[in-house]
Backbone bond lengths (Angstrom), bond angles and torsions (degrees), N, CA, C in turn:
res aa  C-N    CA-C-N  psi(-1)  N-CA   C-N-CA  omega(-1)  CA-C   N-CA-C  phi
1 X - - - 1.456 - - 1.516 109.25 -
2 X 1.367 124.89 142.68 1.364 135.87 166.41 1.638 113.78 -77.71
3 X 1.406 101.36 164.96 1.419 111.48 -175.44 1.695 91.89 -87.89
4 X 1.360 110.21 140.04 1.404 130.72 -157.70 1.774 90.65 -98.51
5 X 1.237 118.18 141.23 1.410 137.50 -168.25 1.261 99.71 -68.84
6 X 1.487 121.37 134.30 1.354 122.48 -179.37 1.517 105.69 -157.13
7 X 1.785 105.29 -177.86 1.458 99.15 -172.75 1.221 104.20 -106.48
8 X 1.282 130.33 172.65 1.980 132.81 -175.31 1.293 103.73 -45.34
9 X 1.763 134.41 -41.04 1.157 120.39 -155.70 1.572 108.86 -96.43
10 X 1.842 113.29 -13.94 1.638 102.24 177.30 1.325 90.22 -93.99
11 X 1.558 134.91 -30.29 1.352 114.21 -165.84 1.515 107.37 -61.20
12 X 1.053 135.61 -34.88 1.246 122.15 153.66 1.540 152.58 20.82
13 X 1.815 91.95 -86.39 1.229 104.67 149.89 1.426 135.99 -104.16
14 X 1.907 108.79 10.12 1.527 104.22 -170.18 1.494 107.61 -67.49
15 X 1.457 110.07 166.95 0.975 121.97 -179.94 1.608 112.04 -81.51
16 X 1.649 123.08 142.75 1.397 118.05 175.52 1.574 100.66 -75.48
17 X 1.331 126.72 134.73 1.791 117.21 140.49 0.837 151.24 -69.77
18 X 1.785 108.65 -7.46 1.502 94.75 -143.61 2.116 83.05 -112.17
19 X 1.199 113.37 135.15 1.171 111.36 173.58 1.491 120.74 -97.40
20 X 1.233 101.93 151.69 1.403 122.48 -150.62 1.795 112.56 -110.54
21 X 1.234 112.13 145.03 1.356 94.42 -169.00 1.203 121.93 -77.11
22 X 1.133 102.59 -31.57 1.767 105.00 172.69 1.720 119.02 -83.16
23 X 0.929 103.69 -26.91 1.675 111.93 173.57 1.609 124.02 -128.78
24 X 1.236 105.82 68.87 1.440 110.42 177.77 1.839 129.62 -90.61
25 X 1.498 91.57 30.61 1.369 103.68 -165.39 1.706 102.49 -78.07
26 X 1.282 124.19 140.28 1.852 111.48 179.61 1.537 111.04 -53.03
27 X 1.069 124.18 156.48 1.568 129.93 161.82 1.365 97.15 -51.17
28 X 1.590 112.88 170.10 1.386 114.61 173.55 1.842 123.93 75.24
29 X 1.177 109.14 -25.77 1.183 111.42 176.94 1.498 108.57 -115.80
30 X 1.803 126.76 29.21 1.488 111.79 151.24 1.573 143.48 -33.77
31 X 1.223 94.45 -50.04 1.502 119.15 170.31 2.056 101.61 -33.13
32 X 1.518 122.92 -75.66 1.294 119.12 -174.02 1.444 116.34 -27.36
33 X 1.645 138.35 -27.18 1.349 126.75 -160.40 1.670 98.09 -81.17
34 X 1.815 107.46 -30.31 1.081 112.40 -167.20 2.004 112.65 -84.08
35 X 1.248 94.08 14.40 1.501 102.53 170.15 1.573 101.09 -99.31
36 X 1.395 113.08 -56.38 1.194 124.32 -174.08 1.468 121.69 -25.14
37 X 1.559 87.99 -60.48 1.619 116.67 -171.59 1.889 122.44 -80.83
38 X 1.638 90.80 12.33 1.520 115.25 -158.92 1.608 110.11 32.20
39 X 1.204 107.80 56.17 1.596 99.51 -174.16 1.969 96.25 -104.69
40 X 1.034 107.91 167.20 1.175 116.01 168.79 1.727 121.90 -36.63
41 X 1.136 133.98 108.07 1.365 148.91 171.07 1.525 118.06 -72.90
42 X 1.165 119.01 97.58 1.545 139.27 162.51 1.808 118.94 -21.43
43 X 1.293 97.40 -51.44 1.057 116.11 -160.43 1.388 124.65 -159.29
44 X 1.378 118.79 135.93 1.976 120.54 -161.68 1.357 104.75 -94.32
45 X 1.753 120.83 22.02 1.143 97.20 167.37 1.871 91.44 -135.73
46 X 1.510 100.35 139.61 1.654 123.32 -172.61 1.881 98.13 -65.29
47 X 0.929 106.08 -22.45 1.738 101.34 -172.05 1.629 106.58 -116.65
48 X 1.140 119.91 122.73 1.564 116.62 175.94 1.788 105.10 -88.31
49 X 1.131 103.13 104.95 1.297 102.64 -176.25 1.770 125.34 -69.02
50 X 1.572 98.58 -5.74 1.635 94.59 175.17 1.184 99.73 -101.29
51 X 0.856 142.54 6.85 1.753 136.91 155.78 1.258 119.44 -83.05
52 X 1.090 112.69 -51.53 1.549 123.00 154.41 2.041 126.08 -27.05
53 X 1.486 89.80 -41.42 1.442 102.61 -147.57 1.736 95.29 -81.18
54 X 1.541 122.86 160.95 1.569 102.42 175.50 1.489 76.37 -146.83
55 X 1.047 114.17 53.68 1.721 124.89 144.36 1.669 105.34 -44.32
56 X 1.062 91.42 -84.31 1.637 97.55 -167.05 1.698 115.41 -58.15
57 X 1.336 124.19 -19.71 1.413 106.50 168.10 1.646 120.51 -82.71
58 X 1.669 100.00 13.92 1.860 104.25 176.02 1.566 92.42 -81.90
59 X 1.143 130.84 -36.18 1.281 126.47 -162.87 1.657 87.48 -68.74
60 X 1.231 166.71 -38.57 1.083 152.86 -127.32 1.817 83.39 -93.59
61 X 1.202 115.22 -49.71 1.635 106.23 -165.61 1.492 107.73 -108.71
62 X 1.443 108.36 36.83 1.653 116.00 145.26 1.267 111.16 99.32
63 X 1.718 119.75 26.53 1.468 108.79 158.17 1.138 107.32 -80.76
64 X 1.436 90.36 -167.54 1.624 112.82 -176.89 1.539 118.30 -170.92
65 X 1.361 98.74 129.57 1.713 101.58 -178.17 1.411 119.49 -86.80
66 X 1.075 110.12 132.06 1.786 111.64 -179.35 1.788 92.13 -117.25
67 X 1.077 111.95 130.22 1.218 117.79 159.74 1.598 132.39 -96.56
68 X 1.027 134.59 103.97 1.345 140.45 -172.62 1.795 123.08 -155.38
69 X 0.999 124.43 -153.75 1.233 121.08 -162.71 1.862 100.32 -129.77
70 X 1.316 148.91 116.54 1.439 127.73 -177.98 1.597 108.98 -97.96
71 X 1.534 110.59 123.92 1.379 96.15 -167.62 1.766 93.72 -105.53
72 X 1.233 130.37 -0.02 1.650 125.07 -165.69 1.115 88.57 -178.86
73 X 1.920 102.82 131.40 1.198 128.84 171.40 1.971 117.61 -95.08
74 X 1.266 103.13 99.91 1.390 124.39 166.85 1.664 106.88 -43.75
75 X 2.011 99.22 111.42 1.835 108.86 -178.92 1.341 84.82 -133.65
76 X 1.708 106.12 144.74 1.411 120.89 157.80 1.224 128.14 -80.02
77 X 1.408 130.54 -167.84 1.276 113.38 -159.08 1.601 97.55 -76.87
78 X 1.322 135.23 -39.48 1.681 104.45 -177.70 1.449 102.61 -82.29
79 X 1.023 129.46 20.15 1.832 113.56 149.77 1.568 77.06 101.94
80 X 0.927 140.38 46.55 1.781 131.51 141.80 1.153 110.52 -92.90
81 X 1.369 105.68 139.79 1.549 135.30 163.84 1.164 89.51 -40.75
82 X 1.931 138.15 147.12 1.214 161.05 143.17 1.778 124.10 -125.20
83 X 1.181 86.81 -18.13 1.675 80.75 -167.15 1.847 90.44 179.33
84 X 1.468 106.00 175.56 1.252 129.18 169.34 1.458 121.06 -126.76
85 X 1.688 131.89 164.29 1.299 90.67 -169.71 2.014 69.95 -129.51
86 X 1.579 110.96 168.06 1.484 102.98 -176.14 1.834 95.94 -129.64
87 X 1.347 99.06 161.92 1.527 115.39 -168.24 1.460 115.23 -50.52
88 X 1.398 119.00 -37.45 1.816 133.72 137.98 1.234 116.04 5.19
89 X 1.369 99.53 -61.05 1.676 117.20 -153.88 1.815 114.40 106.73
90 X 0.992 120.30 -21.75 1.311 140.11 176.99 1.271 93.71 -58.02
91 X 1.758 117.05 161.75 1.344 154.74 152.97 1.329 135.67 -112.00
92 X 1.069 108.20 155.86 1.776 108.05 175.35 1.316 110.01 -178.27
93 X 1.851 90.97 123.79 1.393 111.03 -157.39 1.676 110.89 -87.80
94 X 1.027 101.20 142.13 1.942 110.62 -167.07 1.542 100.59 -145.46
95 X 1.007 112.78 136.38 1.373 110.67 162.04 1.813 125.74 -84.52
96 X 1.410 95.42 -16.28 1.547 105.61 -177.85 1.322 100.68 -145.99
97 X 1.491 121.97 143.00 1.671 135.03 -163.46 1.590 99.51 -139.31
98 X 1.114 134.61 121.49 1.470 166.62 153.28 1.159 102.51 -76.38
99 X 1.509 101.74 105.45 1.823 116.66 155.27 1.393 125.63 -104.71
100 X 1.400 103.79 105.64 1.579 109.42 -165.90 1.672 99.02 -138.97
101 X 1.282 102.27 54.78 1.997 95.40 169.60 1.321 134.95 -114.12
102 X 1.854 113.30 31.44 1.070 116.27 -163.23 1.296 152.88 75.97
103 X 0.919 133.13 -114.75 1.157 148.79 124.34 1.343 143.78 -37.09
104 X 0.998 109.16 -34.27 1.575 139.20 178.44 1.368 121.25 -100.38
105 X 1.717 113.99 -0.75 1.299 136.77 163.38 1.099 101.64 -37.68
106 X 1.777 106.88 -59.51 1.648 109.88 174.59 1.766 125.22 -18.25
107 X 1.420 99.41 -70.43 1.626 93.93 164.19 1.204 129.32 -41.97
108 X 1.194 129.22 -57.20 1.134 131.59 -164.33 1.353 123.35 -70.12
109 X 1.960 109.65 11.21 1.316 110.86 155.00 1.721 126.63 -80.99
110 X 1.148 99.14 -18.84 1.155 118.61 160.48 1.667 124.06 -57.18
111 X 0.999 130.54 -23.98 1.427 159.17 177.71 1.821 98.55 -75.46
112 X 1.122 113.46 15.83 1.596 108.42 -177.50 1.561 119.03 -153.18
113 X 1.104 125.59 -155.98 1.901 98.55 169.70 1.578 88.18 -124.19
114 X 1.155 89.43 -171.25 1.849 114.14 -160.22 1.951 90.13 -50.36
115 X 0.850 120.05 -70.85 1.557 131.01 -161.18 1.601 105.92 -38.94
116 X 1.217 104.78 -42.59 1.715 117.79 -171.70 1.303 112.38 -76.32
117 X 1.671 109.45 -49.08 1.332 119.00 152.79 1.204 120.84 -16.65
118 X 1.362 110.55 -99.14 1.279 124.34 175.51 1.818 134.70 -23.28
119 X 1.539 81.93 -20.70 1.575 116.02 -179.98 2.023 111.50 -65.90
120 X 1.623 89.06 -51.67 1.353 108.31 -162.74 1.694 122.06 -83.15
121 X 0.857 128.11 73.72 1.512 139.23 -160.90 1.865 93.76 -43.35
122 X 1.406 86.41 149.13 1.979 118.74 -159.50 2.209 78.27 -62.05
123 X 1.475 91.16 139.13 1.830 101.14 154.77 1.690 92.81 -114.97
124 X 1.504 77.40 132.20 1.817 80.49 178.54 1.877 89.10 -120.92
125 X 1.266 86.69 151.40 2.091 100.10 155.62 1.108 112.90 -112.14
126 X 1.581 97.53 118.26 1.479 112.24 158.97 1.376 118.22 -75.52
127 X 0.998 101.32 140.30 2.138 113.22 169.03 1.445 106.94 -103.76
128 X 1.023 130.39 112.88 1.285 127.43 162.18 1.789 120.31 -110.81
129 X 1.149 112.63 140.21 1.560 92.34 -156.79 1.894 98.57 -123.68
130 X 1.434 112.94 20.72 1.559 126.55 -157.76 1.038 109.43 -134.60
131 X 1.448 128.49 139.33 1.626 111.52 159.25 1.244 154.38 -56.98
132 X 1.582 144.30 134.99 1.333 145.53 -125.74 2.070 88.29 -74.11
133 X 1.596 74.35 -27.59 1.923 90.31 -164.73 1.967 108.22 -50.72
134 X 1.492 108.34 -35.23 0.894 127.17 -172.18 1.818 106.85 -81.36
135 X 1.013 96.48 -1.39 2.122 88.08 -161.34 1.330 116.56 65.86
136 X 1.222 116.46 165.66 1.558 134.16 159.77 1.352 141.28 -66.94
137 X 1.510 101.04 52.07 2.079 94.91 -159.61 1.237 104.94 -62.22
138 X 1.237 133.12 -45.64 1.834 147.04 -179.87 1.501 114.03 -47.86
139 X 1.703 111.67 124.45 1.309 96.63 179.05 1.782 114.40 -67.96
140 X 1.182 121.71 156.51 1.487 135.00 146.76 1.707 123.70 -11.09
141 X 1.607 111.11 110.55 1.715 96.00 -170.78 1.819 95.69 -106.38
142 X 1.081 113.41 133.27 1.477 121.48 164.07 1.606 106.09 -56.05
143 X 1.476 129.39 114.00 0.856 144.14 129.66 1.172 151.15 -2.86
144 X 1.672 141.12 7.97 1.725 152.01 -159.50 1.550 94.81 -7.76
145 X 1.783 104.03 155.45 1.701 113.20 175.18 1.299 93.62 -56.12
146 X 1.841 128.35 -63.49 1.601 126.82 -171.85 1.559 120.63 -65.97
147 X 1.210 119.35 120.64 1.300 141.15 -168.35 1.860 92.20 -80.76
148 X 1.313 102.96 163.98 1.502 110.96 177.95 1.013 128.83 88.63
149 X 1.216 106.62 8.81 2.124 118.20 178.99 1.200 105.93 -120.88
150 X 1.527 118.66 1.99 1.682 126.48 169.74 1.222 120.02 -36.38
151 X 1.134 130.50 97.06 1.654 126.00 165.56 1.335 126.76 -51.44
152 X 1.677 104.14 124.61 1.941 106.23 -164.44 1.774 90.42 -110.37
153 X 1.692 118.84 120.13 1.285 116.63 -173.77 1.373 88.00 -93.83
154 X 1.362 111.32 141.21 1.342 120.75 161.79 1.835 123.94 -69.04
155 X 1.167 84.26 -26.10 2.141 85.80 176.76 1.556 101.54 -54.99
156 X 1.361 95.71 -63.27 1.324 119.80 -177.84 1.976 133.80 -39.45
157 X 1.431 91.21 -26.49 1.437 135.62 -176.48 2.076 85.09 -84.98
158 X 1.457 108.18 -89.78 1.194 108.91 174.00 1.555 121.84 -2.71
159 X 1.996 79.36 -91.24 2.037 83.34 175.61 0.946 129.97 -57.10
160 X 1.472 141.05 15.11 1.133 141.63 171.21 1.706 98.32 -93.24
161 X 1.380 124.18 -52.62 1.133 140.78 -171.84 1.775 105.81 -50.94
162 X 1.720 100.17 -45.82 1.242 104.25 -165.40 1.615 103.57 -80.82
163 X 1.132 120.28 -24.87 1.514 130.88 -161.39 1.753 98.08 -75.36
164 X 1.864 107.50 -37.45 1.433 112.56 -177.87 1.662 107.11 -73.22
165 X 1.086 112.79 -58.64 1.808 110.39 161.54 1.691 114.03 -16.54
166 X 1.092 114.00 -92.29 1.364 142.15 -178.57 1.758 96.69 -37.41
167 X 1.225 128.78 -55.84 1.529 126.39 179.01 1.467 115.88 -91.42
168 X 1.274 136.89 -12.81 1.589 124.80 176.51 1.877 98.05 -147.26
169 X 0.987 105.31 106.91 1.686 130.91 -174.65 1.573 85.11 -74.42
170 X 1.399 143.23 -42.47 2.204 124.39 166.71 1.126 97.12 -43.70
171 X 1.438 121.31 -56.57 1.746 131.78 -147.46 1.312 114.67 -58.96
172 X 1.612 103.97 -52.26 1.557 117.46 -165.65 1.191 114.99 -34.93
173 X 1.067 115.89 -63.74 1.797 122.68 -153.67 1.676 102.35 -78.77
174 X 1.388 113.81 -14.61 1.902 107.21 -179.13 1.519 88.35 -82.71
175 X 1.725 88.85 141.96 1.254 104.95 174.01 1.680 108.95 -84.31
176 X 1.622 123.94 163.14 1.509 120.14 -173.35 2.009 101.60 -58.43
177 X 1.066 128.48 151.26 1.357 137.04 169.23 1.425 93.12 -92.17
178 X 1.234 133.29 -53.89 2.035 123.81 -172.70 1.438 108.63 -118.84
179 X 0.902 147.65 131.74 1.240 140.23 143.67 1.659 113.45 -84.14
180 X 1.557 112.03 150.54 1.299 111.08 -169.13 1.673 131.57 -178.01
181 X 0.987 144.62 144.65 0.875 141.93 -165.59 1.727 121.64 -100.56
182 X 1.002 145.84 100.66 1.781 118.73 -174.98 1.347 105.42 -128.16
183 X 1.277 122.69 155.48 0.958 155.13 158.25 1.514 150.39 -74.64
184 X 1.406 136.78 101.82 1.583 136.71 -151.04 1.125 131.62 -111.54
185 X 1.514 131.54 94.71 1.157 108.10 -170.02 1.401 133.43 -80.53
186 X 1.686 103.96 129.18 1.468 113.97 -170.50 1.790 106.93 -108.04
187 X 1.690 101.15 171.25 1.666 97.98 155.56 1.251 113.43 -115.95
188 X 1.087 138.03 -173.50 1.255 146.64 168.15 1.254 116.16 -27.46
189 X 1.844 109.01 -60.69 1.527 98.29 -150.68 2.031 86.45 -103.77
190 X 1.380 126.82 13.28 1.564 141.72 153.02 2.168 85.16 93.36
191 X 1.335 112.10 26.41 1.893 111.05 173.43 1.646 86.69 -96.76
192 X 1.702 103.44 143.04 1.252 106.13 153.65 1.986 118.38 -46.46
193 X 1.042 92.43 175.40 1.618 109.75 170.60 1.437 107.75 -123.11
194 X 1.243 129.98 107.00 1.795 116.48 175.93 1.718 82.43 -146.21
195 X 1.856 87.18 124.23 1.400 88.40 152.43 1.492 103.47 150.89
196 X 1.720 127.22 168.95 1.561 108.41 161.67 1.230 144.90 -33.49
197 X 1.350 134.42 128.00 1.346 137.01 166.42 1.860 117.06 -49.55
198 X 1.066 117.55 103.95 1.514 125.66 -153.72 2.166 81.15 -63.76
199 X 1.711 109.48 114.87 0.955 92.78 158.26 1.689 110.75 130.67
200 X 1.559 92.41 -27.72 1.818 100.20 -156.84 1.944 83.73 -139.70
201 X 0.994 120.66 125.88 1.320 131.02 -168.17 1.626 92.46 -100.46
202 X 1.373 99.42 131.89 1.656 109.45 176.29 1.302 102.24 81.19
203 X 1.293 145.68 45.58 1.281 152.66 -175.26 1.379 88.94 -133.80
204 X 1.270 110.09 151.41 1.695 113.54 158.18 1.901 108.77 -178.37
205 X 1.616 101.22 127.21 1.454 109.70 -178.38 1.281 99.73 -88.39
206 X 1.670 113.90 153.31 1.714 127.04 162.70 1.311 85.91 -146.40
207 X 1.376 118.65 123.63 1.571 125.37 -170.80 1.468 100.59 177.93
208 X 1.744 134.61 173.75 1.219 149.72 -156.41 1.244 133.00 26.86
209 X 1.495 122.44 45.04 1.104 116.44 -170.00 1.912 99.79 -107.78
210 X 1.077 108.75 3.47 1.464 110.94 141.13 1.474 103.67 63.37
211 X 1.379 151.51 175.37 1.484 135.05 -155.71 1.674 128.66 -51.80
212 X 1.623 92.68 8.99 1.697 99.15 -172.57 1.740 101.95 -114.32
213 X 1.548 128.24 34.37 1.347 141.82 -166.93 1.520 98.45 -84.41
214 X 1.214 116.09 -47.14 1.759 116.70 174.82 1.550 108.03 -77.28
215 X 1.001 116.93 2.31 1.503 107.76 -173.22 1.674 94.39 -107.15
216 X 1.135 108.72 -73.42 1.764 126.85 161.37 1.580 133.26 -18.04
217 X 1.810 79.20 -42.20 1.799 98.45 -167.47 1.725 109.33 -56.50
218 X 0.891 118.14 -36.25 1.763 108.79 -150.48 1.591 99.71 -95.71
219 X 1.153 142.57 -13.84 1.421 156.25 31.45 1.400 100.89 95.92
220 X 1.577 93.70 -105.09 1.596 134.51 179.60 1.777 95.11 -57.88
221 X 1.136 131.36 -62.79 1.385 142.29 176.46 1.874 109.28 -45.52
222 X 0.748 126.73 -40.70 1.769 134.07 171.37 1.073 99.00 -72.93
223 X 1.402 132.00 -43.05 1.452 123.20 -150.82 1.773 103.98 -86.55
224 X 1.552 118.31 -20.58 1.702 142.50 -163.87 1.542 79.73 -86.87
225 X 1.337 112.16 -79.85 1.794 119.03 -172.56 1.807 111.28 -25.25
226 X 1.745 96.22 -68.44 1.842 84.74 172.92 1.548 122.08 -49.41
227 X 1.278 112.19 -41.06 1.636 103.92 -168.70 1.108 115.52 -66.41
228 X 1.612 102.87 -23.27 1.827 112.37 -171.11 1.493 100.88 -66.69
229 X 1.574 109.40 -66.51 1.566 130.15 178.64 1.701 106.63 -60.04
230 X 1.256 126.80 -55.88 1.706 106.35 -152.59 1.793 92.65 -111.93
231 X 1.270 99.68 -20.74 1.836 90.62 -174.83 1.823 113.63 115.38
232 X 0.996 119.11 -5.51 1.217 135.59 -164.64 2.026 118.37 -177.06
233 X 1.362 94.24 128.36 1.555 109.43 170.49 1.659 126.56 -66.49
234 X 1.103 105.81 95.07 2.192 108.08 -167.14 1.502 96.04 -64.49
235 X 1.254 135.57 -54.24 1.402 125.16 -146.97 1.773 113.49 -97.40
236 X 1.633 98.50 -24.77 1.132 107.56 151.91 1.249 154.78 -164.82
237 X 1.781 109.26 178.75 1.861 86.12 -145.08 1.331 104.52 -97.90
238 X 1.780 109.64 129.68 1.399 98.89 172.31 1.153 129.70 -98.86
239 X 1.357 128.81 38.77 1.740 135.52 -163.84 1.865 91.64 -65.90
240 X 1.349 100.35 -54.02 1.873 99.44 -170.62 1.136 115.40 -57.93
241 X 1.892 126.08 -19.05 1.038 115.32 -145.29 1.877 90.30 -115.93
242 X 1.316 115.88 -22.16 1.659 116.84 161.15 1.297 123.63 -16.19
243 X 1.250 108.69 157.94 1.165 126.26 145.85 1.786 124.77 -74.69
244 X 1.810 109.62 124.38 1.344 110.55 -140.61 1.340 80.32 -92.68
């Protein structure tokens, strides 16, 4: 595939296609050679997500971002999606609405009436503040909509520190660059959720896929697009990932 015609400010970040024989590595993942080569690392995350992203080449064929908050999803009388309504007071009419906010999915059961609700199984965020290496001894912390009040335990901080010592003799002696806390959104039984809202036509969740969302996402993102556009996902199958 060719690089798709654009203007100075999306070409930017679009992604190249066309692979190359000597360097066929994806955009976005420069960073890996500099692990390889144990050389100094830029950055603690393996995927650059604005290279990745083709946000900005939707604007070329006539989206548009509205920024706001959606507190209630606008259905006609047989229960189709029409519109959304936002915390403003404002509207905006859609025939089909994509719920993909993580964590915060949670809200957006609220966005329906009691019946639909009830429909939509809890997104919770987990905080885990330890390594995977270690397991999960700590129960599960509920998550608030506002991010940034995350509690960073210092023990916790420690054993991570001490656990990296003890397993990578490069590692030991650098001190942490961030300390931090984050949060994942999971479901119950830890399966994504992708698929119609049992109930409300033109609704559709992509949410809980929990520390594997950048891996999943683009994925999960093709599979939302067909159902939106043709009615059904071709490449993949979401029977597991339904609503049960």
């Amino acid at each position: 595939m060719t690089k798709p015609n654009a203007t100075a400010r999306s070409d930017e970040i679009c992604i190249d296609f066309l692979f190359r024989e000597k360097d066929s590595r994806i955009p976005g993942r420069e960073v890996l050679p500099s692990v390889a080569e144990q050389t100094e690392v830029p950055t603690s995350s393996p995927i650059d997500q604005r290279l990745l992203l083709l946000g900005e080449n939707s604007y070329l064929v006539g989206s548009k971002l509205v920024i706001g908050k959606v507190v209630e999803a606008l259905l006609d009388k047989d229960g189709t999606v029409c519109g959304v309504k936002l915390e403003d007071g404002s509207t905006i009419d859609a025939d089909a609405l994509a719920i993909a906010c993580g964590p915060w999915t949670e809200a957006a059961r609220n966005w329906f009436g009691p019946e639909v609700k009830a429909k939509i199984p809890r997104m919770m965020g987990v905080k885990y503040s330890y390594s995977i290496a270690t397991g999960f001894p700590d129960a599960a912390v509920l998550v608030t909509e506002s991010p940034g009040n995350e509690e960073v335990r210092p023990e916790m901080v420690n054993r991570l520190i001490d656990a990296t010592k003890k397993t990578s003799s490069e590692l030991g002696d650098i001190p942490p660059r961030t300390k931090q806390s984050c949060y994942l959104p999971t479901t119950d039984n830890g399966i994504p959720l992708i698929g119609e809202v049992p109930g409300v036509k033109g609704a559709f969740i992509a949410a809980g896929h929990g520390c594997w969302g950048i891996l999943n996402g683009p994925a999960t993102g093709e599979a939302i697009a067909e159902l939106l556009i043709e009615g059904n996902a071709k490449h993949v199958d979401l029977k597991r990932f339904q609503f049960s």
